[in-house]
N, CA, C and O atoms as a GROMACS GRO file, in nm:
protein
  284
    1UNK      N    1   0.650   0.503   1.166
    1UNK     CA    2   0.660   0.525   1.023
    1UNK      C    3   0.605   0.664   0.992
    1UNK      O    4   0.490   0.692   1.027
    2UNK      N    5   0.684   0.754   0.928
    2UNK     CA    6   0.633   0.878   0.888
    2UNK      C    7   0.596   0.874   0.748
    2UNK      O    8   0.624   0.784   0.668
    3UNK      N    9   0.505   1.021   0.716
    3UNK     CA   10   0.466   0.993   0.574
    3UNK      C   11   0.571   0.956   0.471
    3UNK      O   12   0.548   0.869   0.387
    4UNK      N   13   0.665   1.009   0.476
    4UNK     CA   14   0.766   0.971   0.352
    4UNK      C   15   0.777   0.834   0.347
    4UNK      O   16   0.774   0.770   0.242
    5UNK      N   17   0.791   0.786   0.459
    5UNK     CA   18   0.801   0.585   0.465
    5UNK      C   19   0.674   0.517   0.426
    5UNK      O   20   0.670   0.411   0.364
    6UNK      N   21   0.545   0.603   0.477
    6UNK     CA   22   0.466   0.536   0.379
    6UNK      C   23   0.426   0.558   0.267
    6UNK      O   24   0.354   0.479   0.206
    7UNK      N   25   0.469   0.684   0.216
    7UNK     CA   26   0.460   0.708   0.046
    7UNK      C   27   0.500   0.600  -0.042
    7UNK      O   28   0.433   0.539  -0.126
    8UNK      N   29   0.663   0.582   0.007
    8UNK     CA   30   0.722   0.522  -0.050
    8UNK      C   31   0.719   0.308  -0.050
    8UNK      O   32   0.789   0.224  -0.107
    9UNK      N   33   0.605   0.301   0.042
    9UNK     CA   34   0.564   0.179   0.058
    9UNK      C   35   0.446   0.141  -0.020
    9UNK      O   36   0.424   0.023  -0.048
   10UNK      N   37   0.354   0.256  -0.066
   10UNK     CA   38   0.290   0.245  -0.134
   10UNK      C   39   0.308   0.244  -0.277
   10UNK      O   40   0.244   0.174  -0.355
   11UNK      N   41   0.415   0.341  -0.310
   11UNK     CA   42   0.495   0.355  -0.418
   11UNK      C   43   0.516   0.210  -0.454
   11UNK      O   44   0.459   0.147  -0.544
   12UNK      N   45   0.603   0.169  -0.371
   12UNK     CA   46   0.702   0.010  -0.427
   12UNK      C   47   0.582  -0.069  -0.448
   12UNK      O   48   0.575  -0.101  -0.566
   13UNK      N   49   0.481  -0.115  -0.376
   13UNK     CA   50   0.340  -0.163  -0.374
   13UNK      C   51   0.291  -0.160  -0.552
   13UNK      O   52   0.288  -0.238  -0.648
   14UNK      N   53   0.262  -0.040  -0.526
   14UNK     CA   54   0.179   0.009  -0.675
   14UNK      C   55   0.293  -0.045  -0.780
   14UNK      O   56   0.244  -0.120  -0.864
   15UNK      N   57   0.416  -0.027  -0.792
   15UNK     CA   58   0.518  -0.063  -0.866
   15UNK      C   59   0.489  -0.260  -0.894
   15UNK      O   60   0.460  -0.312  -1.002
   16UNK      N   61   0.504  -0.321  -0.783
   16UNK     CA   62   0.494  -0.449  -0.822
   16UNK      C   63   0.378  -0.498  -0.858
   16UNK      O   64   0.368  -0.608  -0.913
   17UNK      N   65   0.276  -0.421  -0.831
   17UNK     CA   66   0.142  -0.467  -0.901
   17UNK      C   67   0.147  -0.493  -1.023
   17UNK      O   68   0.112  -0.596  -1.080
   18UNK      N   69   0.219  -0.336  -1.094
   18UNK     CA   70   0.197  -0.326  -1.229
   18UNK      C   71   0.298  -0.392  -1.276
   18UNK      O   72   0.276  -0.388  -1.396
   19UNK      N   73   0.411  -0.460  -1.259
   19UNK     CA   74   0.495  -0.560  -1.305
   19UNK      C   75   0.420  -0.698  -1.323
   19UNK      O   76   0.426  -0.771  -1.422
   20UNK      N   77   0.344  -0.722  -1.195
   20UNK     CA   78   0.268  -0.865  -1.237
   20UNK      C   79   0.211  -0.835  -1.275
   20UNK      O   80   0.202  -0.927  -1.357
   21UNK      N   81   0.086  -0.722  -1.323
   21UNK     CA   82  -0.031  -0.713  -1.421
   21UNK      C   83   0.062  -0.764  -1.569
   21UNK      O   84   0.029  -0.864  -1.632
   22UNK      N   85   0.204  -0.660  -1.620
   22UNK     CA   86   0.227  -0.646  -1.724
   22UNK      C   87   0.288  -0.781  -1.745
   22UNK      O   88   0.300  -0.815  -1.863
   23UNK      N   89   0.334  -0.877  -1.639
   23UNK     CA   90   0.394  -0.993  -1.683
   23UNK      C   91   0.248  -1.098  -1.699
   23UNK      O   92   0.267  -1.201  -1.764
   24UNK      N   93   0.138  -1.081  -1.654
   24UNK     CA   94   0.022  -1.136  -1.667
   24UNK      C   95  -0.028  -1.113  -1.852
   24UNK      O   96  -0.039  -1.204  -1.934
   25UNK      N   97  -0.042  -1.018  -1.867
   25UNK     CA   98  -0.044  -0.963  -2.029
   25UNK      C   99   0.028  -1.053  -2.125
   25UNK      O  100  -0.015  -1.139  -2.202
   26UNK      N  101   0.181  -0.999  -2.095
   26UNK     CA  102   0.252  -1.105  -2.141
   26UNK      C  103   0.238  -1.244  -2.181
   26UNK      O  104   0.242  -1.294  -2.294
   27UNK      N  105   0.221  -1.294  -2.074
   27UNK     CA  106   0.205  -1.475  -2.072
   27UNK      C  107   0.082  -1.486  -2.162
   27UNK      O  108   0.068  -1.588  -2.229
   28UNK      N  109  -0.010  -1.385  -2.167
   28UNK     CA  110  -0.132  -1.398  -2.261
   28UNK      C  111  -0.248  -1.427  -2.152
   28UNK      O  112  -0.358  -1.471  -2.183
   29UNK      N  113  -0.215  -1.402  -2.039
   29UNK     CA  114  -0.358  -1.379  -1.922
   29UNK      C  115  -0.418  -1.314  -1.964
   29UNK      O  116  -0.524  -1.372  -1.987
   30UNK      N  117  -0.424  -1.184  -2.006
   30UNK     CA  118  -0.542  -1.084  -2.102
   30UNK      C  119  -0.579  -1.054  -1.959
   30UNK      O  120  -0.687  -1.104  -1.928
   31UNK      N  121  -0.501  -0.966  -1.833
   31UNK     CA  122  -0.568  -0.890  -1.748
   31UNK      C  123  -0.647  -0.778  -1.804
   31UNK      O  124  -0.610  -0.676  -1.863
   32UNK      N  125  -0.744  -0.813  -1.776
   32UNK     CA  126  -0.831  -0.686  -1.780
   32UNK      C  127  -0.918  -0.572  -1.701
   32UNK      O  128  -0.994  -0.487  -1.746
   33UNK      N  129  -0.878  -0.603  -1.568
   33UNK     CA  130  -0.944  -0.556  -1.485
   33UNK      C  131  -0.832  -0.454  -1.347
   33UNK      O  132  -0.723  -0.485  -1.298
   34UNK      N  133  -0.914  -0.343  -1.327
   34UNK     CA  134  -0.792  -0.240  -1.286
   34UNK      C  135  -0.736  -0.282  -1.170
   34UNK      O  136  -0.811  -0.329  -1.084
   35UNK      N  137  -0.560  -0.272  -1.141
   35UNK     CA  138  -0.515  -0.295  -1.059
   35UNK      C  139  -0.532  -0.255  -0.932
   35UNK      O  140  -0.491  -0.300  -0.824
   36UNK      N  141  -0.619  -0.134  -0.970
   36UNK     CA  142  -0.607  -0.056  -0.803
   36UNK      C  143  -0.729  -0.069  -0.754
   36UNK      O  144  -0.736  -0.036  -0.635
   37UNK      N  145  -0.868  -0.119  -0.823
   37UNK     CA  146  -0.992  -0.134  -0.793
   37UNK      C  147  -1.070  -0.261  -0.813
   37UNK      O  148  -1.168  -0.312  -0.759
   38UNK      N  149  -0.990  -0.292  -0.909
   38UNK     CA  150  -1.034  -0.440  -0.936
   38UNK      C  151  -1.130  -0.457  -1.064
   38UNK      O  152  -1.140  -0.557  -1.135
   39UNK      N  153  -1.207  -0.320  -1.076
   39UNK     CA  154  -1.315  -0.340  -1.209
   39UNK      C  155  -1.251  -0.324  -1.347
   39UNK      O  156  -1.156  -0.250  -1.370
   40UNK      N  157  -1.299  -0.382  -1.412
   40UNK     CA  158  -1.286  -0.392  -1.525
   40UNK      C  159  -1.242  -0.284  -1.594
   40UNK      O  160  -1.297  -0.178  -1.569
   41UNK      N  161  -1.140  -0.285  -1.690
   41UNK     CA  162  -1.034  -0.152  -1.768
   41UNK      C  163  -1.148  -0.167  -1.881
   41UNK      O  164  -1.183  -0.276  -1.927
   42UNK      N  165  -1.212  -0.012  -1.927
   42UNK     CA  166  -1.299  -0.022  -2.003
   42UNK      C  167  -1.197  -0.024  -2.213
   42UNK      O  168  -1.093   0.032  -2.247
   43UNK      N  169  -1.275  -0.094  -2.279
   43UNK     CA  170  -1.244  -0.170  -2.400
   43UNK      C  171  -1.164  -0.036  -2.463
   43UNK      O  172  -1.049  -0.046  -2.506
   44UNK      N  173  -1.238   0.088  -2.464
   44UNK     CA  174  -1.177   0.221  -2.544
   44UNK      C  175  -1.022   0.220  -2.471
   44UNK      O  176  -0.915   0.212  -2.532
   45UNK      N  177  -1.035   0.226  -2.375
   45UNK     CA  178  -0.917   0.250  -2.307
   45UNK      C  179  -0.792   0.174  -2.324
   45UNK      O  180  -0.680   0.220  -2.342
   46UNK      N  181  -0.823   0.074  -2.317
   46UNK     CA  182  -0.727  -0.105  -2.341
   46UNK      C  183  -0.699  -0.084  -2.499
   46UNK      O  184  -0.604  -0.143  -2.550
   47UNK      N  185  -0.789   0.006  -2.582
   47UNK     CA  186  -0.804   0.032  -2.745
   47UNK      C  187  -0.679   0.091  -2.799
   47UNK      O  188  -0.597   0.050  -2.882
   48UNK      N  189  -0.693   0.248  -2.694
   48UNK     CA  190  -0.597   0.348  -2.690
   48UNK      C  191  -0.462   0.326  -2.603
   48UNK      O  192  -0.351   0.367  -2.634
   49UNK      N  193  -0.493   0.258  -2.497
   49UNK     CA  194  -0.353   0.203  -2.430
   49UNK      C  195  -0.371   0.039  -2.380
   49UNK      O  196  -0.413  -0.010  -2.275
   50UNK      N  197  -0.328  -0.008  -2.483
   50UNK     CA  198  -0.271  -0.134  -2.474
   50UNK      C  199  -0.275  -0.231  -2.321
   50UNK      O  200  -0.337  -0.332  -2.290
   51UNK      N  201  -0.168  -0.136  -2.243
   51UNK     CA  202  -0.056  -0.189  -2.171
   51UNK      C  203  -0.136  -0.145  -1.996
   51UNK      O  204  -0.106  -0.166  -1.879
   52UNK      N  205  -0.250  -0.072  -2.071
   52UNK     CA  206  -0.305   0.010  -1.939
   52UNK      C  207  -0.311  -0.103  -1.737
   52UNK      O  208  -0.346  -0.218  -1.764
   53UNK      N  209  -0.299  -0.096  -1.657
   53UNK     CA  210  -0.317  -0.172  -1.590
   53UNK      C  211  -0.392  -0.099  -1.466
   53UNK      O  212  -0.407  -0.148  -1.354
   54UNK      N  213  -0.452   0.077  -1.526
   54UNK     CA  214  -0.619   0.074  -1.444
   54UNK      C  215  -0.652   0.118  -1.510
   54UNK      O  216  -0.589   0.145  -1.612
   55UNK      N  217  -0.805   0.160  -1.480
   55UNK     CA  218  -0.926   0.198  -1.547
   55UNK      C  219  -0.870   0.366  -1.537
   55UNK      O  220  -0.777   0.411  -1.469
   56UNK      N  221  -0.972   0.444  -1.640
   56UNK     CA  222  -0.938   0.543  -1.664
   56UNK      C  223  -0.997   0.661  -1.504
   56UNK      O  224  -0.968   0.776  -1.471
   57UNK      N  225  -1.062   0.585  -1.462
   57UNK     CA  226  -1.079   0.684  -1.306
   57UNK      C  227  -0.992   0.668  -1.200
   57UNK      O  228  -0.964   0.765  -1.129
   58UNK      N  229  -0.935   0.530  -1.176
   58UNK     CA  230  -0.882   0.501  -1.128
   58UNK      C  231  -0.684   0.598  -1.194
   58UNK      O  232  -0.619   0.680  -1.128
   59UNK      N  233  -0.662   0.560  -1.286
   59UNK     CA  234  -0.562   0.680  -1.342
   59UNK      C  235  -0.547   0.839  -1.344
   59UNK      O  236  -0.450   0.914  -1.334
   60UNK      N  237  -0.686   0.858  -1.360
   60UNK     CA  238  -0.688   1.025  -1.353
   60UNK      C  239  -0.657   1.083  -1.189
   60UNK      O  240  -0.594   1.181  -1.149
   61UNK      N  241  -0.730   0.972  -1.116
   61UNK     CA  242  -0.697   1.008  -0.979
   61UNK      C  243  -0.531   0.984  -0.902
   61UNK      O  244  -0.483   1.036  -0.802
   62UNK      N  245  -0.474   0.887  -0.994
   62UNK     CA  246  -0.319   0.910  -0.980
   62UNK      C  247  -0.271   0.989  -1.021
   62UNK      O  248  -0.186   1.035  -0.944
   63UNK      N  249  -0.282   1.057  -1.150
   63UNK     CA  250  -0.267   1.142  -1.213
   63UNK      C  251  -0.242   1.276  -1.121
   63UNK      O  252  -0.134   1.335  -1.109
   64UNK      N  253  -0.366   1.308  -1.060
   64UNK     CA  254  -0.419   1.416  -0.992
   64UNK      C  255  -0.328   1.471  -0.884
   64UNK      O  256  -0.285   1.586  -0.878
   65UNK      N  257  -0.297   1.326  -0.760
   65UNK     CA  258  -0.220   1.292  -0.656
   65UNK      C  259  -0.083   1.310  -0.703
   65UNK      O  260  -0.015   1.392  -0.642
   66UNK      N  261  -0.032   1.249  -0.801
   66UNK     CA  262   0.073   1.342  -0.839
   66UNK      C  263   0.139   1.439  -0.873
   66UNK      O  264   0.260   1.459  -0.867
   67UNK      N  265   0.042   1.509  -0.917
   67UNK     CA  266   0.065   1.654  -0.952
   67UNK      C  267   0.034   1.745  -0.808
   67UNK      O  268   0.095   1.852  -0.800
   68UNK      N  269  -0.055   1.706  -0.697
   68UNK     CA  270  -0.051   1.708  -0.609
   68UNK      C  271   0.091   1.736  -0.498
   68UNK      O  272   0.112   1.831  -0.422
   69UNK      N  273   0.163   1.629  -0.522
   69UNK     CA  274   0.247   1.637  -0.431
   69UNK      C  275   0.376   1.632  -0.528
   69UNK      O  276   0.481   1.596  -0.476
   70UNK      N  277   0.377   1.661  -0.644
   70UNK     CA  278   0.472   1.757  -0.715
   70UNK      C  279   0.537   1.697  -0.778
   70UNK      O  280   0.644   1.756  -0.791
   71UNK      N  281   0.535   1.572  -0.847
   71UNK     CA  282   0.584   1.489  -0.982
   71UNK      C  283   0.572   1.550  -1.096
   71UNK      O  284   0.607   1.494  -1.200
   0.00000   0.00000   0.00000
């Protein structure tokens, strides 16, 4: 497996997480806790984005990685 195969495994990964977080929401589970770390999505954040499904460190550092490798 080369990097592109596992980018893109992680990609699809991260993708279905946030489908069951957002179908968890939905049903009225009230996830609250970040998908990629597990701790808790802080209240301001969940305030300002709703729909959020990580914490705001956990995001900035996707954020980062993407701009990184050129999204």
């Amino acid at each position: 497996m080369d990097l592109l195969d596992h980018a893109q495994l992680v990609e699809e990964e991260d993708r279905r997480r946030a489908i069951v977080a957002r179908q968890e929401m939905l049903r009225g589970c009230g996830r609250k806790n970040c998908m990629a770390c597990g701790d808790p999505i802080g209240t301001d954040r969940l305030a300002a984005m709703p729909n959020a499904v990580r914490c705001l460190r956990c995001q900035e550092g996707r954020e980062r990685w993407n701009r990184r490798k050129g999204q």
